[in-house]
N, C-alpha and C positions, 0 to 999 in steps of 0.2 A: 515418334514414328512419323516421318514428314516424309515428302516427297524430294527426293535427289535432286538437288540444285548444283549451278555450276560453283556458287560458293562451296558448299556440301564436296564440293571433289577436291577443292583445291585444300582446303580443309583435310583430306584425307593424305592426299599428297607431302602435306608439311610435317604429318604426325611422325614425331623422333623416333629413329630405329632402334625398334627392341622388339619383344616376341611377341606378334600380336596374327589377328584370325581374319578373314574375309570367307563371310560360307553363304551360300547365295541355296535358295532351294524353291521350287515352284509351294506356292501357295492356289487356294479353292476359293472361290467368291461365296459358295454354297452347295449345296447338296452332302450328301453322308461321306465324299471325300473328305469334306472339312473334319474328320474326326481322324484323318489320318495324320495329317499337318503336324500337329503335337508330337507323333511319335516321329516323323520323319526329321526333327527336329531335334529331337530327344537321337535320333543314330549319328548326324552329322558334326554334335555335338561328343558324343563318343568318336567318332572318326577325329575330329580337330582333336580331342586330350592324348589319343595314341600318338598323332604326328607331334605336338609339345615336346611328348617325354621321350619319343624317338627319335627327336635331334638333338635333345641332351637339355631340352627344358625339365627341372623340377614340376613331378607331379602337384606338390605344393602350388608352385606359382602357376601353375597350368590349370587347374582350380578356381585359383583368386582371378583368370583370366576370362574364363569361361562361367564366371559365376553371374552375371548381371542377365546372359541369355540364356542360362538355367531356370532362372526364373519367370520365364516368357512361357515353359513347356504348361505350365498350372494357370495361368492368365486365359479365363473363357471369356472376358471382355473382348481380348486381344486379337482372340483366334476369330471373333467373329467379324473381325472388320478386316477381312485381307485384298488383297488385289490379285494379281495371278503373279508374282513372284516376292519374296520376301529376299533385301541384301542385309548383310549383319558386318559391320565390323567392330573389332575388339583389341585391345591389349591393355595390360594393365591397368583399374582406372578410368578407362575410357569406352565408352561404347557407343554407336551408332545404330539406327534398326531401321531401314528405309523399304516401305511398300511401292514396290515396283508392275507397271503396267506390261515385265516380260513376262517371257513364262522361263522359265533354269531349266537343266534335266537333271 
């Protein structure tokens, strides 16, 4: 989890076309919103699996796609060091988790 560099983009730009996620969502620095972050996380992440299998991706592989920032929903290490937005990108494989100083809606 590092900060987006212009490496970092061109990096994202060369990744080979195949089925992959970009899900972007405001994150909390602190206060009792930060206990919501997890579940907001845990929806967008159900939102990306519906769009997968409603373009004609394998629930299967939509799964193995979404499984590296499944893992992030249980991480309270994680959750405690946020900035005010979190970028996520993914596809098979591969995944990126950048804390960002925007806020998403």
């Amino acid at each position: 989890m590092d900060v987006l560099s212009r490496d970092d983009l061109e990096l994202l730009v060369r990744q080979p076309r195949s089925s992959c996620a970009s899900l972007y969502m405001p994150t909390h620095r602190s206060g009792p919103e930060t206990q919501q972050d997890p579940i907001r996380l845990k929806n967008l992440i159900r939102q990306a699996e519906q769009r997968f299998v409603g373009t004609g991706t394998r629930r299967r592989d939509a799964n193995e796609i979404l499984h590296s920032v499944r893992e992030l929903i249980e991480d309270e290490a994680f959750w405690r060091h946020q900035s005010d937005g979190l970028a996520l990108f993914l596809r098979t494989g591969w995944f990126r988790c950048y804390r960002l100083a925007l806020r998403f809606e």
